[in-house]
C-alpha positions as CSV (number, residue, x, y, z in Angstrom):
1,X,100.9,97.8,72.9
2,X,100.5,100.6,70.2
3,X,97.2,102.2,71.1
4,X,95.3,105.2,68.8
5,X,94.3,108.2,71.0
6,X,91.3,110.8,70.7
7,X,91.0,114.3,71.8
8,X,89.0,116.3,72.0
9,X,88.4,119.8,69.6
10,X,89.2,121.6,73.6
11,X,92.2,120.2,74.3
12,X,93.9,119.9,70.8
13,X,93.5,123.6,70.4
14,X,94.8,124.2,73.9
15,X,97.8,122.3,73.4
16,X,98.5,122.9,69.8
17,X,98.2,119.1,69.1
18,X,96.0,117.1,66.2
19,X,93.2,115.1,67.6
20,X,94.9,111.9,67.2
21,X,97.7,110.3,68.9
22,X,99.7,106.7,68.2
23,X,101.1,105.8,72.1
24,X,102.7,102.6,74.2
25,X,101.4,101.3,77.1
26,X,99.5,98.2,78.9
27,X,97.2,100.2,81.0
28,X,95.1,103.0,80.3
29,X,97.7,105.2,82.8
30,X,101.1,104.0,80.4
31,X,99.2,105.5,77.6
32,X,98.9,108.7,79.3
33,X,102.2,109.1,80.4
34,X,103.3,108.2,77.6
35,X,101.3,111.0,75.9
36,X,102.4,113.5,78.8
37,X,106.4,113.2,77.2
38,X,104.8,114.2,74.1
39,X,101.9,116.1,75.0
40,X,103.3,117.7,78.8
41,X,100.6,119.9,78.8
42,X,97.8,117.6,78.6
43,X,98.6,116.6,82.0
44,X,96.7,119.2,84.3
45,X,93.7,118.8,81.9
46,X,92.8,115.1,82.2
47,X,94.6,114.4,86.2
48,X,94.3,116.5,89.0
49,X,96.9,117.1,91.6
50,X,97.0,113.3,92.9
51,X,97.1,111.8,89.9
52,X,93.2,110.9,89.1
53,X,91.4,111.3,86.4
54,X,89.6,114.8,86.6
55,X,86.1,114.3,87.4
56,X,84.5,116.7,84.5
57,X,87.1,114.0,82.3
58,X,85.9,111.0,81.2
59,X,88.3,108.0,79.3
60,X,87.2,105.0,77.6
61,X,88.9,101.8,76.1
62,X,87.7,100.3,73.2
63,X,83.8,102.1,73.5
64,X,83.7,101.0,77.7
65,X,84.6,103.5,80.2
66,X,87.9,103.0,81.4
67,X,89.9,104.0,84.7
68,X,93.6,104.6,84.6
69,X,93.9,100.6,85.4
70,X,92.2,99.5,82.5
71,X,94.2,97.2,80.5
72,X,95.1,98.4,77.0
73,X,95.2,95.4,74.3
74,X,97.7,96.7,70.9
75,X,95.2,98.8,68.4
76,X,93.2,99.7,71.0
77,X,91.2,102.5,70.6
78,X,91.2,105.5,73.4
79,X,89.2,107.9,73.7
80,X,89.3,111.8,75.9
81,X,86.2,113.8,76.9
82,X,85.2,116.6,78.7
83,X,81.8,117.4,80.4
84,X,80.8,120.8,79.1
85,X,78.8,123.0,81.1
86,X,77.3,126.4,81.3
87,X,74.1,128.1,81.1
């Protein structure tokens, strides 16, 4: 399944990447490995040490929020974003 992928402005200037991405997978977690050979630096932004999504990183499918066991259908539409905060 060819899926599109969004990033966000944060993480495509931290990587060097565009904010688009054409990857493989069947679930939500192929598609990010499969954008960690590309992309290896991506990695420590969106999963922490055990391999789950960050909690200040939130992934959705298709418009519906999505954990890394969502299944991925072909065109679907991922997208990446990150909680800001401050004050």
């Amino acid at each position: 399944m060819t899926v599109s992928v969004r990033l966000p402005r944060v993480l495509t200037e931290t990587v060097g990447s565009g904010p688009r991405h054409e990857v493989t997978g069947r679930t939500l977690s192929e598609v990010l490995e499969n954008l960690f050979t590309a992309e290896p630096g991506l990695k420590g932004h969106l999963l922490d040490e055990t391999g789950r999504i960050r909690p200040h990183v939130l992934m959705f499918v298709d418009a519906t929020r999505a954990d890394l066991e969502t299944p991925i259908r072909d065109g679907s539409d991922v997208q990446i974003l990150q909680a800001v905060s401050g004050g």
